[in-house]
Short mmCIF file of the C-alpha atoms (twelve columns), coordinates in Angstrom:
data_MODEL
# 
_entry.id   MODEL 
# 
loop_
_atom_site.group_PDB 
_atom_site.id 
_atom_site.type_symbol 
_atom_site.label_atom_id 
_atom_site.label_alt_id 
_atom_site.label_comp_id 
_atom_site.label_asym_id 
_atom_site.label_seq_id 
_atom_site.Cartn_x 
_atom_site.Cartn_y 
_atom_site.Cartn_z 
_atom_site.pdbx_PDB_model_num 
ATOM 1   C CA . UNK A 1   52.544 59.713 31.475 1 
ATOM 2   C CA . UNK A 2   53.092 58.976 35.439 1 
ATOM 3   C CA . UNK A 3   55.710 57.282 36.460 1 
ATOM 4   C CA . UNK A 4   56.030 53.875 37.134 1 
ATOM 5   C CA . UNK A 5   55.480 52.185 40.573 1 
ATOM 6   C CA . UNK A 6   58.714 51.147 42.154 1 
ATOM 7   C CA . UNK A 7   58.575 47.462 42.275 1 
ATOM 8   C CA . UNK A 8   57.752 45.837 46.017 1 
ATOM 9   C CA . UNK A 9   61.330 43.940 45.168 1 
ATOM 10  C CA . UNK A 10  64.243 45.531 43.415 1 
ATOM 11  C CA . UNK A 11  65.735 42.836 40.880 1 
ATOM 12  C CA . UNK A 12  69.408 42.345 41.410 1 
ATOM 13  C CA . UNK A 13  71.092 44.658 39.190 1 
ATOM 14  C CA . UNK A 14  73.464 41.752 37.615 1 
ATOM 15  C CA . UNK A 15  70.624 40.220 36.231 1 
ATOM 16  C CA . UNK A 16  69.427 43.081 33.334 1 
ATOM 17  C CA . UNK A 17  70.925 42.397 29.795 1 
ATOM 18  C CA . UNK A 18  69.078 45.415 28.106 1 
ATOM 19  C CA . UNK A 19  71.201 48.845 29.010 1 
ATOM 20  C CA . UNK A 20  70.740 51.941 27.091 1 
ATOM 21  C CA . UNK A 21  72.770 54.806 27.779 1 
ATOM 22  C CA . UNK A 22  72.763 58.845 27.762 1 
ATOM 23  C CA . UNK A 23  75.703 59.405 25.979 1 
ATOM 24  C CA . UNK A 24  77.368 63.029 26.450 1 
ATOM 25  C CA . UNK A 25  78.442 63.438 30.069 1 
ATOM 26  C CA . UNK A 26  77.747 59.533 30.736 1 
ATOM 27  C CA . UNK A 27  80.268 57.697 28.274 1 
ATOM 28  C CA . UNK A 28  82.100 60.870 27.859 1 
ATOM 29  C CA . UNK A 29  83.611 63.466 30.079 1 
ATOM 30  C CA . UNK A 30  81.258 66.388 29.986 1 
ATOM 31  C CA . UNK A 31  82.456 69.334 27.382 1 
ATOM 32  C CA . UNK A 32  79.315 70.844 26.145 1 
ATOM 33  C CA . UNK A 33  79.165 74.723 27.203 1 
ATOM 34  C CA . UNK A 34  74.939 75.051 26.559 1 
ATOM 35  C CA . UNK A 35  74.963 78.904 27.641 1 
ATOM 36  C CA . UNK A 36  77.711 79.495 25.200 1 
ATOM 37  C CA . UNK A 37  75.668 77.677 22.540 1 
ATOM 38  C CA . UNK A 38  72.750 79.099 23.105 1 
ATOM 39  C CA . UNK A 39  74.167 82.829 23.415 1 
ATOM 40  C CA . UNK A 40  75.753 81.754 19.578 1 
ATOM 41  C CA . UNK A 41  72.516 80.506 18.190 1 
ATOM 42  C CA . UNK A 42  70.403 83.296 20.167 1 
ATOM 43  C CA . UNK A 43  68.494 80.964 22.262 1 
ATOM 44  C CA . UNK A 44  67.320 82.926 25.882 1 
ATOM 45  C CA . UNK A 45  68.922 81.012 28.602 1 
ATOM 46  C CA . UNK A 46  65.683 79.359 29.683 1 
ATOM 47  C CA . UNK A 47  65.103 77.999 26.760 1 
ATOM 48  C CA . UNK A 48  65.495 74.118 25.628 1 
ATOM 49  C CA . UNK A 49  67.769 74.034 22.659 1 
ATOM 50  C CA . UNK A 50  66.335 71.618 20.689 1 
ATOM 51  C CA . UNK A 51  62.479 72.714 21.118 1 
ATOM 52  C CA . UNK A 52  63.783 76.140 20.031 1 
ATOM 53  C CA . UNK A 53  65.195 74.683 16.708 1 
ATOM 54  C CA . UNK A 54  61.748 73.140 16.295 1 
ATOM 55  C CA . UNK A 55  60.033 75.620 16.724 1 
ATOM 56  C CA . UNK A 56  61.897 77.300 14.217 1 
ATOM 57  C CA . UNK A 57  60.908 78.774 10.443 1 
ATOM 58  C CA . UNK A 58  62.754 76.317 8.190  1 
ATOM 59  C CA . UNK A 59  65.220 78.597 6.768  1 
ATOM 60  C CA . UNK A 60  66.191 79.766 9.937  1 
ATOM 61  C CA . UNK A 61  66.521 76.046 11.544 1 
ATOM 62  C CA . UNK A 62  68.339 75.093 8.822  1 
ATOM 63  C CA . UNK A 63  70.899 77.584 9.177  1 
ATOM 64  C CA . UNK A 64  71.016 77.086 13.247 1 
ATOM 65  C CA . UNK A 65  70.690 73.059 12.854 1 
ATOM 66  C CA . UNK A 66  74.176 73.619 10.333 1 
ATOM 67  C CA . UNK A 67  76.186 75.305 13.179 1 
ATOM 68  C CA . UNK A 68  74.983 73.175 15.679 1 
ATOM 69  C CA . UNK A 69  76.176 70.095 13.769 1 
ATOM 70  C CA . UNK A 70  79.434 71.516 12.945 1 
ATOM 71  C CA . UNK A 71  80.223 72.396 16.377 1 
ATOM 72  C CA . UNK A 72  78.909 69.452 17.815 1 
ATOM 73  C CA . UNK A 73  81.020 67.643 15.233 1 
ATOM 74  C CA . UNK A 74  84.214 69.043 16.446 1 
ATOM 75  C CA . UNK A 75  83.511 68.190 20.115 1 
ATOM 76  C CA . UNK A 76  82.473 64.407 18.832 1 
ATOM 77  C CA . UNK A 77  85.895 63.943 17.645 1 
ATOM 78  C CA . UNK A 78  88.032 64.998 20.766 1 
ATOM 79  C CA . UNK A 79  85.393 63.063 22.683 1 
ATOM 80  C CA . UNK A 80  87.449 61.621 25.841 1 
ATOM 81  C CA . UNK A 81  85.942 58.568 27.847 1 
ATOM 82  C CA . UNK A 82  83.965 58.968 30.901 1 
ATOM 83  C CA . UNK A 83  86.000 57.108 34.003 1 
ATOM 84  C CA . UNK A 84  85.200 53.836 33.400 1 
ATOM 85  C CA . UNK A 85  82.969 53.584 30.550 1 
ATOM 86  C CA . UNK A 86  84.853 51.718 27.831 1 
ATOM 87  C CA . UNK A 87  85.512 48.667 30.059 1 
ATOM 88  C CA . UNK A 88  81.993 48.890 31.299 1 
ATOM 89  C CA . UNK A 89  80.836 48.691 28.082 1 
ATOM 90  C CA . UNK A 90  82.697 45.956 26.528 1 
ATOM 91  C CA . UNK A 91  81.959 43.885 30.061 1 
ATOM 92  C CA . UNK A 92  78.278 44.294 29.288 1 
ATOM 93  C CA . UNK A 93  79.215 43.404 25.494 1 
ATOM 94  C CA . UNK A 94  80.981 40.374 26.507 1 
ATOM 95  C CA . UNK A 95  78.416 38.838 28.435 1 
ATOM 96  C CA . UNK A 96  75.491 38.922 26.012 1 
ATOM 97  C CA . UNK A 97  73.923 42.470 26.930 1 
ATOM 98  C CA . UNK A 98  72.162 44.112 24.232 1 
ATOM 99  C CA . UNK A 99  73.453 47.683 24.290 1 
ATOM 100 C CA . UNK A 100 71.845 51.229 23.096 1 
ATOM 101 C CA . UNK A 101 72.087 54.732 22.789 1 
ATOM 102 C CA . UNK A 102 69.858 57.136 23.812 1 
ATOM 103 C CA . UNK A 103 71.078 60.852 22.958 1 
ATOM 104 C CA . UNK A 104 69.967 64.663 22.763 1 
ATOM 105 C CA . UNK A 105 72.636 64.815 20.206 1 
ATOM 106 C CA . UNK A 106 72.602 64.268 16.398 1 
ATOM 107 C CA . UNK A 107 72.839 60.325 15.050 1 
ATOM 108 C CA . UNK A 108 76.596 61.194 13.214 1 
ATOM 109 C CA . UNK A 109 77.858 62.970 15.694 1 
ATOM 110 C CA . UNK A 110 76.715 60.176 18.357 1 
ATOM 111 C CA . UNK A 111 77.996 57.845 15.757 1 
ATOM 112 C CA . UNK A 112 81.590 59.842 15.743 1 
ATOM 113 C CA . UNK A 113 81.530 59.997 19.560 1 
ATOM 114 C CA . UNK A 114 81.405 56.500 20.036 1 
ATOM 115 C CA . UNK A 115 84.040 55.896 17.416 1 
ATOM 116 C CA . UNK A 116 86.037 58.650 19.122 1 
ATOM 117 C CA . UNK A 117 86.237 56.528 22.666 1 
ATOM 118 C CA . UNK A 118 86.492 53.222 20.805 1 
ATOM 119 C CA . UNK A 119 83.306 51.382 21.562 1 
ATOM 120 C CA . UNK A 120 81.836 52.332 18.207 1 
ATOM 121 C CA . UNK A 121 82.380 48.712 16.853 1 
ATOM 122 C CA . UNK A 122 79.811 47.588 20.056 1 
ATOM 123 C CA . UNK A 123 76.641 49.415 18.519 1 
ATOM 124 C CA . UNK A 124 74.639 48.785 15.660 1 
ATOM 125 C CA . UNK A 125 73.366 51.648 13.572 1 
ATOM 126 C CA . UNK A 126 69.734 51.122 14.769 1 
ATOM 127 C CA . UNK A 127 70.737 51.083 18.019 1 
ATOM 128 C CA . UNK A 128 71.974 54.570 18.209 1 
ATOM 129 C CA . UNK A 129 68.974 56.828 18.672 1 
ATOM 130 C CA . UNK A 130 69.470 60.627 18.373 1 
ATOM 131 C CA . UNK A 131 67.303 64.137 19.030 1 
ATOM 132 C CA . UNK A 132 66.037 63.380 15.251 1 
ATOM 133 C CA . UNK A 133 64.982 59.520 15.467 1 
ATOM 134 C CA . UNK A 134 62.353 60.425 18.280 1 
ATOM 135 C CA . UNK A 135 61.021 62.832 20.841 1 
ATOM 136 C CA . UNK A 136 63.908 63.661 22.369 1 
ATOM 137 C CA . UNK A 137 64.470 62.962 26.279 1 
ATOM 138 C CA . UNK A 138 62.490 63.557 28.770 1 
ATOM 139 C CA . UNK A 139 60.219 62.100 26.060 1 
ATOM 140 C CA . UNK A 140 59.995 57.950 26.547 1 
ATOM 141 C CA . UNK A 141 59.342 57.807 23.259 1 
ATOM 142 C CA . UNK A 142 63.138 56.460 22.316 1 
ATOM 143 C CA . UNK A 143 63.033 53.788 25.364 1 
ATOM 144 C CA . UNK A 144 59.451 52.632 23.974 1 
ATOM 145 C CA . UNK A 145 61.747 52.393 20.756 1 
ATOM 146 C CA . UNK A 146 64.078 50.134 22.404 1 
ATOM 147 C CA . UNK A 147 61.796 47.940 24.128 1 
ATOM 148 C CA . UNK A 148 59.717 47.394 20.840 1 
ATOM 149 C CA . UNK A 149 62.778 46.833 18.846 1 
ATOM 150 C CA . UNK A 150 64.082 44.502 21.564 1 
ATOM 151 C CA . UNK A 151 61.084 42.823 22.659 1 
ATOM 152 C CA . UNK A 152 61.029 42.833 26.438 1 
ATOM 153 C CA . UNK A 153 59.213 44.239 29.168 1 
ATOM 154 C CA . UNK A 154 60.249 47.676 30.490 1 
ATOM 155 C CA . UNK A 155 61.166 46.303 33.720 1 
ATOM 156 C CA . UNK A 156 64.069 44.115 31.679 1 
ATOM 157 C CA . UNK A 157 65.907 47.107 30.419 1 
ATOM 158 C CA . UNK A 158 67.258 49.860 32.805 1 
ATOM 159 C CA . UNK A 159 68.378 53.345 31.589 1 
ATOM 160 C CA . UNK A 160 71.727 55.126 32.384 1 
ATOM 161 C CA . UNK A 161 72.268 58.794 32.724 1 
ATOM 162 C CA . UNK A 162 74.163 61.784 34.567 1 
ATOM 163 C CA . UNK A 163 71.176 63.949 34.099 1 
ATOM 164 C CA . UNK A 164 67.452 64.004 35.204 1 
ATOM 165 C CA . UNK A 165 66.316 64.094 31.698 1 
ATOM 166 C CA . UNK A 166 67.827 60.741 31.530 1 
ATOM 167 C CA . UNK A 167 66.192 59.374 34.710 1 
ATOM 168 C CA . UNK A 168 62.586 60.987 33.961 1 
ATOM 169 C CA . UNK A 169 62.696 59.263 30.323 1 
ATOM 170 C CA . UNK A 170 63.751 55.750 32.333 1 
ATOM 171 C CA . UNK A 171 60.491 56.605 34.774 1 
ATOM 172 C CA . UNK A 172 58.083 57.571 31.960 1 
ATOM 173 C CA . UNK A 173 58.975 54.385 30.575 1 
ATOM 174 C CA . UNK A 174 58.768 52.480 33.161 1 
ATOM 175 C CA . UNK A 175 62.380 51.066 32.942 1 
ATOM 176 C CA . UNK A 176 64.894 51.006 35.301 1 
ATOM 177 C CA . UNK A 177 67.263 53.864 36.275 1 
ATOM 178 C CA . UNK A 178 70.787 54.426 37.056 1 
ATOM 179 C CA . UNK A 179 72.315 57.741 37.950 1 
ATOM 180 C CA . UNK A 180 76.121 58.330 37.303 1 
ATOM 181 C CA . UNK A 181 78.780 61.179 37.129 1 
ATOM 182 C CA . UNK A 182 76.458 63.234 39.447 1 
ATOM 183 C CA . UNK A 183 77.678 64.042 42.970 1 
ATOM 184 C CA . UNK A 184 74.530 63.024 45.614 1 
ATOM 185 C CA . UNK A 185 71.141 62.724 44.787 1 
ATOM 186 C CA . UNK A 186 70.128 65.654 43.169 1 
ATOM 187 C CA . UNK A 187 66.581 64.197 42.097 1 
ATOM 188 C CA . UNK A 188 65.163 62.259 44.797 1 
ATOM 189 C CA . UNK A 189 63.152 59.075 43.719 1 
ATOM 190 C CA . UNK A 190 64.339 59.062 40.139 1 
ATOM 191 C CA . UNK A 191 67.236 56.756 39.985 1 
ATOM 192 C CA . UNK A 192 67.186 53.217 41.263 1 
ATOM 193 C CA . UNK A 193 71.018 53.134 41.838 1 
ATOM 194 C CA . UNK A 194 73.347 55.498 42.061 1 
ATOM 195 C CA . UNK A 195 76.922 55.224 41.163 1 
ATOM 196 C CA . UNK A 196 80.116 57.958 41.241 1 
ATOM 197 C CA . UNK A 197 81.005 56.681 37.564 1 
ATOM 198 C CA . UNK A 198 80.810 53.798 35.037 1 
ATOM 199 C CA . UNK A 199 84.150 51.923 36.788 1 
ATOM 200 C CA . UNK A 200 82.048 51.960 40.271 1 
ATOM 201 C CA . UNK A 201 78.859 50.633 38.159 1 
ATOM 202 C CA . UNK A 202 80.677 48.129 36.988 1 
ATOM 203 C CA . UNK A 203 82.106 47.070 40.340 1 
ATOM 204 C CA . UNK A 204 78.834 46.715 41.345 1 
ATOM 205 C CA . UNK A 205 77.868 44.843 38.420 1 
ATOM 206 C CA . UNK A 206 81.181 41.726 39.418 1 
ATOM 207 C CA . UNK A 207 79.972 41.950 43.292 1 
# 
């Protein structure tokens, strides 16, 4: 799918009440090591993860998809907060936004994350949408999800990421996109705002 034509007028950012958020890196401080992963589950270095496991013989995804979980599981509960991110969160909470989840990583373990930072209590189960739920990101498919469950337009809901899988699954869509916890603009085009973390975002958001 193309992406989306960049409206003539940008709506003011204050005014969207559907977010959905990456999770690891975004809500959380970054702690994933992928090359050390991948050198454990013998994935070549140029090589997506989670289209390897796919692509995988059962037996031998099982086996890789238990490690993964277990050492994703372990990461999930010494999960610290990104800068920002729990008040951010419980701002957009507190004023009627609808809030989701839009993750790489396995449902429990995003389930265990959120718990770990203390906004678990702000999601609902279907609302948390993991590498297993859908095609995972770049893939639209889980903001289509949201958008269906929700019942809005694509240009209601905006998408919130630190990586450009996030922001080229918010441009498939045709949703919004916000870039945070990157340095610069890496991916020119992709993000409609740019912040340096969820407490500037938020800033932003009580301007």
């Amino acid at each position: 799918m193309s992406a989306r034509a960049v409206p003539a007028v940008q709506p003011a950012l204050d005014g969207l009440r559907h977010w959905v958020f990456d999770m690891d890196g975004t809500l959380t401080v970054a702690v994933h090591d992928f090359p050390a992963i991948k050198r454990a589950l013998d994935i070549a270095m140029d090589e997506d993860i989670i289209a390897h496991l796919v692509a995988l013989p059962a037996d031998e995804a099982r086996a890789k998809r238990a490690w993964l979980f277990e050492h994703e599981r372990a990461l999930a509960e010494a999960a610290v907060a990104a800068e920002g991110a729990v008040d951010l969160l419980r701002a957009l909470a507190g004023q009627g936004s609808r809030l989701g989840i839009l993750t790489r990583n396995d449902h429990a373990v995003a389930k265990l994350t959120l718990d770990a930072i203390g906004v678990g209590d702000l999601f609902q189960d279907a609302d948390i949408i993991g590498r297993d739920e859908v095609a995972p990101k770049p893939a639209p498919d889980g903001l289509h999800y949201f958008l269906e469950r929700w019942g809005i337009a694509a240009t209601q809901a905006v998408m919130v990421g630190d990586h450009m899988m996030d922001l080229a699954a918010g441009r498939a869509a045709g949703t919004h996109t916000v870039l945070v916890n990157t340095p610069g603009d890496p991916w020119p085009g992709m993000a409609d705002w740019r912040f340096a973390d969820c407490r500037a975002l938020q800033a932003a958001l009580e301007r």
